[in-house]
N, C-alpha and C positions, 0 to 999 in steps of 0.2 A: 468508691467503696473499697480500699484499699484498708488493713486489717491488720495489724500488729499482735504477736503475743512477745511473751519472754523473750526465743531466738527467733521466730517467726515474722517473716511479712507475706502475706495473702492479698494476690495483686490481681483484676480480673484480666484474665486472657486477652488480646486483643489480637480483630483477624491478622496481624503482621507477625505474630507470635506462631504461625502456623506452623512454621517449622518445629519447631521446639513442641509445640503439644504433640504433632503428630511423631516424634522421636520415642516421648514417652507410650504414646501408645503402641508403639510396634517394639519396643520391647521386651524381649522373652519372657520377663515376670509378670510383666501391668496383663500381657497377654494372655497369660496360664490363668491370671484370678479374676479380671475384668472381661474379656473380649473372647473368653472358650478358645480361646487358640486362634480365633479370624485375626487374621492381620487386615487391620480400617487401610483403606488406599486412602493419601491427600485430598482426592475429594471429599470422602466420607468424612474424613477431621477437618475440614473446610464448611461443611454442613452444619456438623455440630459446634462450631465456632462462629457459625450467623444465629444459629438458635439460643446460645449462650446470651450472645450482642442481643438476640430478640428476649431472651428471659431478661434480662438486665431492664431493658428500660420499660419495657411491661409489668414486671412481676417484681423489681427489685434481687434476683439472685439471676447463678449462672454458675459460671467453672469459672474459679482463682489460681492461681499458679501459689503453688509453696515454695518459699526459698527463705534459705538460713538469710538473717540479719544483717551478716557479712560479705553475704556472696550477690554475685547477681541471677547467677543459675538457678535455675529452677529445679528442685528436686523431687518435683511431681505435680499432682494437682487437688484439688478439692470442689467439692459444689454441690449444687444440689440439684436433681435432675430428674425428669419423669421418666420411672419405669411401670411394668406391667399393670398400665390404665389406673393409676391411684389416683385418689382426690388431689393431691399433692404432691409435690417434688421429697425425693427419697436424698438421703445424705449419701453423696457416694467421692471415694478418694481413690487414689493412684500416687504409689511411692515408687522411686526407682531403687532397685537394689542396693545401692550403697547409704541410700538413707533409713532403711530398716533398721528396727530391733533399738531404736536411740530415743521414741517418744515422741517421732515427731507427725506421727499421724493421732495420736489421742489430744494433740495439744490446737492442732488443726481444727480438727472437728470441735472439742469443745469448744473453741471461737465461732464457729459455724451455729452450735446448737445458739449457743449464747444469742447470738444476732437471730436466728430463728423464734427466739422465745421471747426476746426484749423487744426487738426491732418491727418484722416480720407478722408478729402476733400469733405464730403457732402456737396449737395447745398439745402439738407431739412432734413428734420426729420418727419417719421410719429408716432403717438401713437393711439393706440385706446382701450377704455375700452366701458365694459355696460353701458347701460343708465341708470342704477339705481345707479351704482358709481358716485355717486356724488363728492364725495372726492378725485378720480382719474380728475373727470372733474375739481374741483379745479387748482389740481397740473398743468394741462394743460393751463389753464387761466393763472396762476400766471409766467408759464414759456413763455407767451406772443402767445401759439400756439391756431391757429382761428379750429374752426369747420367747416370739409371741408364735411363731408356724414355722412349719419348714416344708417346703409344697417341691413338685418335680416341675420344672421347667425344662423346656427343649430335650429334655431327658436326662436332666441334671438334679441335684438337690439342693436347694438354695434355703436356707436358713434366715428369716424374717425378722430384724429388734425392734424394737420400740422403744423410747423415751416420752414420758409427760411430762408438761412444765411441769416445774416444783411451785 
């Protein structure tokens, strides 16, 4: 399930990759807007890299690795992932700092949604970030998903989007 756009190639994770996903997650930025500031120890990103391998060949999805066209690095990740008890897995991404502000998480996702809607058979897509992520609420805006709640978790405000098939 390897995934091309424009500059994009979206490759699934594989547990030898652990290094590299667990880099982006302890990252000061993936940190502050994904993980509340917990820094995952290698086993926790080792856990969620069986569960990925377990979504894959169960459910067809899981965590991709983003990386430009040209390179082989990975400059973050993408996937779709169960959070707070949903019917379904939520759209969720991770950029590393120097890939910001360039387009390459709206370009991500909507290959994501796309396989969600074509492939997959969903009839929505949820995302949700902090409310301080402004740059997640962007990517959310621009992939056309409305704001449907914004509920306190762990004592946070997390902001809820939505998209329907078209």
């Amino acid at each position: 399930m390897i995934f091309e756009t424009q500059r994009l190639v979206l490759k699934p994770i594989l547990e030898s990759e652990l290094s590299t996903l667990h880099r982006i997650f302890t990252d000061s930025h993936v940190r502050r807007y994904l993980c509340d500031e917990e820094i995952f120890s290698l086993q926790q990103v080792e856990e969620m890299l069986k569960q990925s391998k377990k979504h894959f060949e169960e459910e067809r999805f899981g965590l991709w690795f983003i990386k430009l066209n040209s390179e082989s690095e990975a400059i973050g990740f993408i996937g779709l992932w169960y959070f707070f008890d949903e019917e379904q897995p939520q759209l969720i991404y991770a950029l590393l700092p120097k890939a910001l502000k360039k387009g390459y998480a709206t370009e991500a996702a909507a290959k994501i949604l796309e396989y969600c809607f074509d492939e997959l058979g969903y009839e929505y897509v949820v995302a949700s970030c902090d409310q301080r992520n402004l740059g997640s609420q962007k990517v959310a805006q621009r992939l056309g998903m409305r704001k449907m709640a914004e509920k306190i978790v762990r004592g946070s405000p997390i902001l809820f989007f939505r998209i329907e098939k078209s």
